[in-house]
C-alpha positions as CSV (number, residue, x, y, z in Angstrom):
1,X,-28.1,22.1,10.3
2,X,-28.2,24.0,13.7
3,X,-30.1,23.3,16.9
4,X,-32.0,26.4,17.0
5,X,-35.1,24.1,17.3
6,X,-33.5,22.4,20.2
7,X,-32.4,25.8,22.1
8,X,-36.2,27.1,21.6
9,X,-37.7,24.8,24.0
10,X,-34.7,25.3,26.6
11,X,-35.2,27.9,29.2
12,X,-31.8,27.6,30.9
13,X,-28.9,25.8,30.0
14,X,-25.7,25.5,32.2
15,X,-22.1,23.0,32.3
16,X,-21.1,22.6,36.2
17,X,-17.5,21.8,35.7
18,X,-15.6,19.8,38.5
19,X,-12.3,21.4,39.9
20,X,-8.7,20.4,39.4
21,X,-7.9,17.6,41.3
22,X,-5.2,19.7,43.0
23,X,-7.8,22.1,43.9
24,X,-9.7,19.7,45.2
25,X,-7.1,18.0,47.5
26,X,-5.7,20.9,48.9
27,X,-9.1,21.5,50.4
28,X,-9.1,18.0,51.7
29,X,-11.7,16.8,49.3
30,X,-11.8,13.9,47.0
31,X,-12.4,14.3,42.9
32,X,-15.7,12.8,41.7
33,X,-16.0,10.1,39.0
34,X,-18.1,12.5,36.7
35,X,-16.1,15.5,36.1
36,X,-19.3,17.5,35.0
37,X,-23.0,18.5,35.6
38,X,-25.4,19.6,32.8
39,X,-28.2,21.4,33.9
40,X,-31.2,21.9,31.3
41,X,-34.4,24.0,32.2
42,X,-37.5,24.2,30.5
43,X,-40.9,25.5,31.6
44,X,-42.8,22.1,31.5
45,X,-42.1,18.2,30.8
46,X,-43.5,18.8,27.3
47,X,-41.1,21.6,26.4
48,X,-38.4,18.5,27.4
49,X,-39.8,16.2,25.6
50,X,-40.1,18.5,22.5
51,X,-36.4,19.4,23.0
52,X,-35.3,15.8,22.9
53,X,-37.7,14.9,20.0
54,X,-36.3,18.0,17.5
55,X,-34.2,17.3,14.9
56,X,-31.3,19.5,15.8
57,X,-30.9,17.4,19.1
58,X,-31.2,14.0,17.0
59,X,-29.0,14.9,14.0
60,X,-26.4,17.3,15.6
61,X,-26.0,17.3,19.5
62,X,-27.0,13.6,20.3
63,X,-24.2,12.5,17.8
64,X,-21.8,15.1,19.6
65,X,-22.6,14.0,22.7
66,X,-20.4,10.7,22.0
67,X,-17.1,12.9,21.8
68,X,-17.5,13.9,25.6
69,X,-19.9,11.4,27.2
70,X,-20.2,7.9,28.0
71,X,-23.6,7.6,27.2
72,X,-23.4,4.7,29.6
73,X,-22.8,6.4,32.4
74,X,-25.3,9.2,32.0
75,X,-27.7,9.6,34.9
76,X,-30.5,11.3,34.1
77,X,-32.8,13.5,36.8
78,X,-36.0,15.1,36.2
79,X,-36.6,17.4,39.2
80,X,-38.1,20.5,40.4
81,X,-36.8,23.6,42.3
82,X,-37.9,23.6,46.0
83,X,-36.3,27.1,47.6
84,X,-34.6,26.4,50.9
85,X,-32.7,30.0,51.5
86,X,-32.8,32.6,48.7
């Protein structure tokens, strides 16, 4: 079973990946308690909601998702592009 019917209602889909530690300290910054950021984009709240409600997110990523996520620590934003500076 894939998740093409997942995918099809996803416009953009991108992993934000902290930095090393070491990286991060030698620029006098402090690591983050997440080490990632998923970003999904899709053209309208029912294209989400369809993503969510296919079976190739039910039956094959939402089961993944417990090999890399601590499903209680997930925070979950809905928002909306405002442009400050292009």
């Amino acid at each position: 079973m894939g998740v093409k019917d997942f995918i099809s209602h996803i416009r953009r889909y991108v992993q934000c990946h902290q930095l090393p530690a070491k990286k991060l300290q030698s620029a006098g910054r402090t690591a983050s308690q997440y080490d990632g950021i998923v970003e999904l984009w899709a053209d309208s709240l029912e294209e989400l909601d369809l993503a969510f409600a296919s079976d190739g997110y039910k039956n094959v990523i939402h089961r993944d998702e417990t090999n890399f996520c601590d499903d209680s620590e997930v925070i979950c934003m809905i928002t909306e592009n405002v442009v400050m500076k292009e």
